[in-house]
C-alpha positions as CSV (number, residue, x, y, z in Angstrom):
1,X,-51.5,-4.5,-93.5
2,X,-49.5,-7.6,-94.1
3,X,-49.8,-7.2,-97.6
4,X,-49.0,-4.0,-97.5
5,X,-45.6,-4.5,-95.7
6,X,-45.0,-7.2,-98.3
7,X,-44.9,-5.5,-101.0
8,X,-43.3,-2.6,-99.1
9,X,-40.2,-5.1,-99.1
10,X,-40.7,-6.5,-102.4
11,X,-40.2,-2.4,-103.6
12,X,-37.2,-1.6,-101.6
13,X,-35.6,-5.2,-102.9
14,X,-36.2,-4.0,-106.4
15,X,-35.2,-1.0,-105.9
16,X,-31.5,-1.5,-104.1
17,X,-30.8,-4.2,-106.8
18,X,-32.0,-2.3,-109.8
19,X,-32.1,1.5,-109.2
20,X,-29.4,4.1,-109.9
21,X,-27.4,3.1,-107.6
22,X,-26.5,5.6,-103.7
23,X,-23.9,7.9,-103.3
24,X,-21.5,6.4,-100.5
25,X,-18.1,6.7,-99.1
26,X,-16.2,3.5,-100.8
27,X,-12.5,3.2,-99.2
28,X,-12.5,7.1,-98.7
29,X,-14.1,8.5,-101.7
30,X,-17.3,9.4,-102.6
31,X,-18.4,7.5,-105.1
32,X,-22.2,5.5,-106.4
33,X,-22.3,2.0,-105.0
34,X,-24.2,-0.5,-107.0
35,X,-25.5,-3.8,-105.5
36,X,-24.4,-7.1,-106.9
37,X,-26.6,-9.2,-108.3
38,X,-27.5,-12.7,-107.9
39,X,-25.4,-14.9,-106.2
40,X,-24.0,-18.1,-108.0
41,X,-24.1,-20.3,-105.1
42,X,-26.6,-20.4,-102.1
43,X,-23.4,-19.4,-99.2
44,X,-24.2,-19.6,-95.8
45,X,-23.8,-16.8,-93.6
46,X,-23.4,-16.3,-90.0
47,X,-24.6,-12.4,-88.7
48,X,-23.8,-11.7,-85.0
49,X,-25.4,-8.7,-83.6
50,X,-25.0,-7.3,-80.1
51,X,-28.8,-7.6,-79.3
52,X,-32.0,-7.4,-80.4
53,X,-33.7,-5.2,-78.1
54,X,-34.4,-1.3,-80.0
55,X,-35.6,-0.7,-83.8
56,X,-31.9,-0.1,-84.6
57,X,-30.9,-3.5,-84.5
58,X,-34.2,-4.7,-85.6
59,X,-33.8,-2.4,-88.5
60,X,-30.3,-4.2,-89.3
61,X,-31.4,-7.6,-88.6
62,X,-34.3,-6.6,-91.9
63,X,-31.4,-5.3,-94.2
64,X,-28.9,-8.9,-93.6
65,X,-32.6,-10.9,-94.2
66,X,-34.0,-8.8,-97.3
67,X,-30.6,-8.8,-99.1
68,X,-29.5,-12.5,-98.2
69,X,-33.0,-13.2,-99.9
70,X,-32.2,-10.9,-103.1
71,X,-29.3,-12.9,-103.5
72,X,-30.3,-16.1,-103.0
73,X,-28.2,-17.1,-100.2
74,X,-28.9,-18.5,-96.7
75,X,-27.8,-16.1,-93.5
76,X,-28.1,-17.6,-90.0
77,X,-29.3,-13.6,-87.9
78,X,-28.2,-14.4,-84.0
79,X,-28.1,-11.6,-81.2
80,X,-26.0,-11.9,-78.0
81,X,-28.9,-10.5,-75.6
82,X,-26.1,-7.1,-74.9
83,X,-23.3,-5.2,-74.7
84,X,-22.5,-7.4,-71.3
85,X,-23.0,-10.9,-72.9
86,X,-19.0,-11.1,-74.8
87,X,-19.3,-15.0,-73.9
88,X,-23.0,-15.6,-75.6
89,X,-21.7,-13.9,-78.5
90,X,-18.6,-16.0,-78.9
91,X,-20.3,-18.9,-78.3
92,X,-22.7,-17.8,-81.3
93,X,-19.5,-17.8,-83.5
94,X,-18.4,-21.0,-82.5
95,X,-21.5,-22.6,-83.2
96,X,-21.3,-20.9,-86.4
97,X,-18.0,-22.2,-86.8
98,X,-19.6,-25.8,-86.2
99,X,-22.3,-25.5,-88.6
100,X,-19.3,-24.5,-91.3
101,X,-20.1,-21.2,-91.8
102,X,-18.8,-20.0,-95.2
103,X,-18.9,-16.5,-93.8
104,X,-19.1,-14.0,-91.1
105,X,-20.7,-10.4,-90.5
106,X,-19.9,-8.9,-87.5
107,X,-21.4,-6.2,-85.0
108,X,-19.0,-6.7,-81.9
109,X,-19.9,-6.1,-78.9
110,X,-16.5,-4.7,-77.5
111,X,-13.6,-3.8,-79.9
112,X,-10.9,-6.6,-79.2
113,X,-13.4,-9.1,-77.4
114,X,-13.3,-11.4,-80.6
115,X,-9.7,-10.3,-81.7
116,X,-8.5,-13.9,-81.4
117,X,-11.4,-15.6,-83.3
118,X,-11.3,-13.6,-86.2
119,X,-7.9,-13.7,-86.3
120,X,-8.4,-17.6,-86.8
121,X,-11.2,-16.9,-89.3
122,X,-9.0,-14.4,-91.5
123,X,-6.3,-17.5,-91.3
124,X,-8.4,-19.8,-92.7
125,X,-9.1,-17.6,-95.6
126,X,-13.0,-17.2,-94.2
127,X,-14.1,-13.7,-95.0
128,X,-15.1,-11.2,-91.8
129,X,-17.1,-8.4,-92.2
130,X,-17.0,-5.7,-89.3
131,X,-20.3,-4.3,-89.0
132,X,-21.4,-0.9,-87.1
133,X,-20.0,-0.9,-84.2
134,X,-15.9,-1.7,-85.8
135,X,-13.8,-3.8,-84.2
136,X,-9.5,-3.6,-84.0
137,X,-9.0,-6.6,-85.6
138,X,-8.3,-7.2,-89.0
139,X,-10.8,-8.1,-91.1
140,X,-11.8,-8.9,-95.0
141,X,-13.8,-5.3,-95.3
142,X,-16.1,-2.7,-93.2
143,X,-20.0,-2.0,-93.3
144,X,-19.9,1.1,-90.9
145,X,-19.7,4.8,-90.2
146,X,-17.2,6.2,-88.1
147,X,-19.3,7.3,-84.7
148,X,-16.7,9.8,-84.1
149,X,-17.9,11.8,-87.6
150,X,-21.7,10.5,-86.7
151,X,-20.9,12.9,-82.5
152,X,-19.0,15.2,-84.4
153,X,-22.2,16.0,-86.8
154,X,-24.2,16.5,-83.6
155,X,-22.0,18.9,-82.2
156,X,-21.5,20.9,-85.5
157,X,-25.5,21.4,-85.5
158,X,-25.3,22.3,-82.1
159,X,-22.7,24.6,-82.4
160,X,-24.3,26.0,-86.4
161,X,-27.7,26.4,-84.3
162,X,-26.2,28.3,-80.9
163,X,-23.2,30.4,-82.2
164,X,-20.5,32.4,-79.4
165,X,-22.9,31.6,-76.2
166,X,-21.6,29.1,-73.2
167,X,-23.3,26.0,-73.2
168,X,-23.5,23.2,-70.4
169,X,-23.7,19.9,-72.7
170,X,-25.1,17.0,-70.9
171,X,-23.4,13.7,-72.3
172,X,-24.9,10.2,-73.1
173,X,-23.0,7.8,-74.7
174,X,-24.3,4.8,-74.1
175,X,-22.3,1.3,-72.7
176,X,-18.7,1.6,-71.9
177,X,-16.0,-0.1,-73.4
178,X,-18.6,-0.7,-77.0
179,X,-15.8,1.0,-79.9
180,X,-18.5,3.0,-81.1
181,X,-18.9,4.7,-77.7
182,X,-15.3,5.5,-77.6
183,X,-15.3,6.8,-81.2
184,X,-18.1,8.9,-80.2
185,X,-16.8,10.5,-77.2
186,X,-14.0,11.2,-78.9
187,X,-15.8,12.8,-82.2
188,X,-17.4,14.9,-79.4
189,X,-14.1,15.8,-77.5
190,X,-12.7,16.8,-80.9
191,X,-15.7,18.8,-82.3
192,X,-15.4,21.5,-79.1
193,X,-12.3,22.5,-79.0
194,X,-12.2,26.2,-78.5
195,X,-15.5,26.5,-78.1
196,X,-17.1,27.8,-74.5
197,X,-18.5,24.4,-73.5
198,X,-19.0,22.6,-70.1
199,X,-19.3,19.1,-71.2
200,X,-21.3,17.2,-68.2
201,X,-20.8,13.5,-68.7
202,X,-24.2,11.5,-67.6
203,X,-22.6,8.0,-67.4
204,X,-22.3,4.8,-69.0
205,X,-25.1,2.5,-69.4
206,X,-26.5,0.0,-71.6
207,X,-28.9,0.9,-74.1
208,X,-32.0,-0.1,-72.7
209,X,-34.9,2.5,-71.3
210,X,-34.7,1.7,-67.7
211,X,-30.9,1.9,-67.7
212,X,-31.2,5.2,-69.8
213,X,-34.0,6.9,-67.5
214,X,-32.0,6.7,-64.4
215,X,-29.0,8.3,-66.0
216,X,-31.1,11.5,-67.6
217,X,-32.5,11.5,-64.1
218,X,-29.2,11.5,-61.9
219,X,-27.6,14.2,-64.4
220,X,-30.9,16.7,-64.3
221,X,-30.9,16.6,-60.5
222,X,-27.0,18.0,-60.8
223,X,-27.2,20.3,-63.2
224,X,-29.8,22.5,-65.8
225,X,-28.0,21.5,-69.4
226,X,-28.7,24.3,-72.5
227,X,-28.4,20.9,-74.4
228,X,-28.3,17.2,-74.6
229,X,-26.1,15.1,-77.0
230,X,-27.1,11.2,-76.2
231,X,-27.7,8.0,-77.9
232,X,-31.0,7.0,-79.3
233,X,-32.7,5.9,-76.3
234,X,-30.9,8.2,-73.7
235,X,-32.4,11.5,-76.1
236,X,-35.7,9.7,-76.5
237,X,-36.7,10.1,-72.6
238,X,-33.9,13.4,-71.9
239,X,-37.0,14.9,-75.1
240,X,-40.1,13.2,-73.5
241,X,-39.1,14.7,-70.1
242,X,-38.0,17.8,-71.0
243,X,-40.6,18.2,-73.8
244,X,-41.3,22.0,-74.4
245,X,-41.0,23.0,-70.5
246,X,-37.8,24.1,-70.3
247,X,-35.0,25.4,-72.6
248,X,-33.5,21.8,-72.7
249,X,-32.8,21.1,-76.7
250,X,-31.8,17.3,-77.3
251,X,-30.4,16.1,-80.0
252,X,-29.6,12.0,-80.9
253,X,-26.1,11.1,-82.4
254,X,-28.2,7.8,-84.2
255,X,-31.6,7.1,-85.1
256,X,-34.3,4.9,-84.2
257,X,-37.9,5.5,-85.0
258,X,-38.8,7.3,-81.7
259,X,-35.8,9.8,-82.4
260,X,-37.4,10.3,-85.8
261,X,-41.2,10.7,-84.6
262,X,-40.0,13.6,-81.9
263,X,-37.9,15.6,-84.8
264,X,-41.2,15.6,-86.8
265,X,-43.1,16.7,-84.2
266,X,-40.6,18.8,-82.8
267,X,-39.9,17.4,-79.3
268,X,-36.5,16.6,-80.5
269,X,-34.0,18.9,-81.7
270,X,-32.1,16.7,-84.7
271,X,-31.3,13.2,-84.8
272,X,-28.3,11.8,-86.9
273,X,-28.8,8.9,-89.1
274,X,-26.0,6.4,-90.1
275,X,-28.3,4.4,-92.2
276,X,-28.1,1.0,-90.5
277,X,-30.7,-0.7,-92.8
278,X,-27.9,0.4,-95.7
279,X,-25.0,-1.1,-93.6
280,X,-26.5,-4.6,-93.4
281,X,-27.6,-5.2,-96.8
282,X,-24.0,-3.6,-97.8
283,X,-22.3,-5.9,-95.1
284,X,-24.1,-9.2,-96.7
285,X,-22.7,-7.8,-100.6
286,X,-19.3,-7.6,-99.4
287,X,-19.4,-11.2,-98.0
288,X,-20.5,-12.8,-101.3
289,X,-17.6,-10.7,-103.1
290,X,-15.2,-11.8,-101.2
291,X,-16.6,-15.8,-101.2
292,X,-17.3,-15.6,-105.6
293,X,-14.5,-12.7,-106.4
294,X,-11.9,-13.2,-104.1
295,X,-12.1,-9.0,-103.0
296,X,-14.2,-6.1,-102.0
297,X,-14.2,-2.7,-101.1
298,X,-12.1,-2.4,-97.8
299,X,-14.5,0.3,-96.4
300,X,-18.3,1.0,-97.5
301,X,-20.2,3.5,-95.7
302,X,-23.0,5.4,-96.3
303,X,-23.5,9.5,-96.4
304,X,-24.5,10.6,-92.3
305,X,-27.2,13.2,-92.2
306,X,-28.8,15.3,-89.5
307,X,-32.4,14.9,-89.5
308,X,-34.4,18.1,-88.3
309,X,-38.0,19.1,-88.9
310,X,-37.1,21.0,-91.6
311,X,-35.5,18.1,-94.5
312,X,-36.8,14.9,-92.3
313,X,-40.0,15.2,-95.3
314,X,-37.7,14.3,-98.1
315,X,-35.5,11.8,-96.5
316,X,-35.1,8.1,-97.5
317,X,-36.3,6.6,-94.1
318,X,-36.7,3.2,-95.7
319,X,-32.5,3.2,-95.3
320,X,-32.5,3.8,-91.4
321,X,-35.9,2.0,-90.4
322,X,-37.2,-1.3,-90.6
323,X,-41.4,-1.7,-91.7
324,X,-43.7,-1.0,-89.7
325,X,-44.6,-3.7,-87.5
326,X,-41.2,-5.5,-88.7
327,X,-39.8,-6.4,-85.1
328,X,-36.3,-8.4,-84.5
329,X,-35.7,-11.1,-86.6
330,X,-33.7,-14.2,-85.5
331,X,-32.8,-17.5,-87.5
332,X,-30.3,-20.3,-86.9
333,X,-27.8,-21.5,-89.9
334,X,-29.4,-24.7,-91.2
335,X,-27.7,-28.4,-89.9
336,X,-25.4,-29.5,-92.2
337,X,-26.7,-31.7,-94.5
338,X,-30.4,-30.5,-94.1
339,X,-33.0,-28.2,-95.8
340,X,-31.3,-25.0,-96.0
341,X,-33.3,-21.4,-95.0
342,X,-33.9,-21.1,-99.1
343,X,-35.2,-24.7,-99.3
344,X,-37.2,-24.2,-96.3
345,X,-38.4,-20.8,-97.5
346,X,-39.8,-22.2,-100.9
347,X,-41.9,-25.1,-99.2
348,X,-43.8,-22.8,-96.9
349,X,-47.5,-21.8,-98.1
350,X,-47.2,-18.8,-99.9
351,X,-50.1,-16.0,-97.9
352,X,-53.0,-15.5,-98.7
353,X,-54.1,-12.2,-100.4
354,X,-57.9,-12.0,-100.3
């Protein structure tokens, strides 16, 4: 199996460095992106994610380490623990910032909560790319997809699938104050306008199963919802409760690889994919532009689609998910002066294949 996931990676390197290149949105245009390729010095990169707990951010952690390795430079991967740890994740950037960083990809936890330290890193000439979730500040260029298109594709399947009929919608959006969460309720706000909808909002929470469970329980106690529009983990238990008892449809405004396995086997009504994988290896590309070129695209992001039983057979998984058995992946910036993660990487045994 090991070998098998190797060589998984080894393809999908190959492939995003040599292939035809993906049709993405490039500063508000559709257009073919084409990965750079090597890059002419080994730059070290710091990559703060909000946490590491779900396959979405494990899948993003794999896309910063796979494309880091393709081009040859070193990318420290550090997670704050979640969406209420603000001070861990500064404190990541500082240390970082100690270890001289030539570089920075972001994935905020709130919108404004590191306004004033990139401000000082965009001052210094360091490059900051926002990643996923977006942040207000100003920053070098953006690896993301707006979540108010990513709700407002959920709705318009909703809406494509269950024409001129009221609906009670039951609402998940996952932690408050997270800028994706806002963009989302507000790509959902937009998206039903006119329409005969009772929009039930079933709380804030973080995005962890527990937290998730007791807000699908509280909100079906209230009320019996022809739908449910939630984040990933919020539709994964609303679809494994529900299941095919009731007339309950779910549907997921991301992905992770539960969401994906209930659309295929038709627990779950559609789940919207944003192509984190993509974002990540995109987010590490527009860093080594802007540290060898001087510039980059202001705004990459990839094409959304609604997954549904019917297309989920020919789509390119390999862009939302990590490998199986690929869990979150976490590595400190080497000390300055020492063996950096390339230097490191080359002296350890190579694995065995028989």
């Amino acid at each position: 199996m090991k070998i098998v996931t190797l060589l998984i990676a080894f393809i999908a390197l190959t492939a995003f460095a040599e292939g035809p290149g993906l049709e993405m949105h490039i500063d508000g245009n559709a257009g073919i992106y084409q990965a750079p390729e090597k890059a002419t010095r080994p730059w070290r990169i710091c990559a703060l994610l909000p946490h590491g707990k779900d396959h979405y951010w494990w899948g993003v952690a794999w896309g910063l380490s796979q494309e880091a390795q393709r081009l040859g430079i070193e990318i420290g991967i550090y997670d704050a623990g979640g969406y209420d740890k603000l001070a861990e994740q500064k404190r990541q950037l500082k240390q970082c910032h100690r270890l001289k960083a030539n570089g920075y990809i972001i994935a905020a936890i709130t919108a404004d909560g590191l306004s004033a330290e990139v401000e000082l890193l965009m001052a210094d000439g360091i490059p900051v790319i926002d990643l996923v979730n977006g942040m207000n500040s100003e920053v070098s260029s953006r690896s993301l997809v707006s979540f108010v298109d990513m709700a407002t594709a959920a709705a318009k399947y909703m809406l494509a699938t269950e024409p001129n009929r009221p609906l009670n919608v039951a609402w998940f959006p996952g932690p408050d104050g997270a800028a994706w969460v806002k963009d989302a309720e507000t790509g959902l706000a937009e998206a039903i306008v006119g329409e005969d909808i009772r929009l039930v909002h079933g709380g804030y929470g973080m995005t962890e199963t527990f937290v998730q469970a007791d807000l699908v329980r509280g909100l079906v106690s209230r009320i019996q919802a022809e739908y449910i529009i939630a984040n990933a983990v919020a539709a994964t238990v609303a679809a494994k409760y529900f299941g095919n008892r009731g007339k309950t449809k779910v549907i997921a405004f991301y992905s992770n690889p539960q969401t994906i396995e209930l659309v295929r086997d038709g627990t779950l009504q559609a789940t919207v994919t944003d192509s984190p994988v993509l974002q990540a290896r995109v987010s590490v590309d527009l860093a080594v532009q802007w540290l060898e070129q001087g510039s980059a695209p202001r705004l990459v992001s990839p094409v959304i689609q609604v997954l549904t039983s019917e297309n989920l057979a020919a789509a390119d998984l390999s862009l939302t998910l990590p490998p199986e058995h690929q869990w979150m992946i976490h590595q400190d910036l080497s000390p300055i002066g020492g063996a950096t993660a390339l230097q490191r990487r080359s002296q350890l045994q190579a694995p065995k294949t028989d």
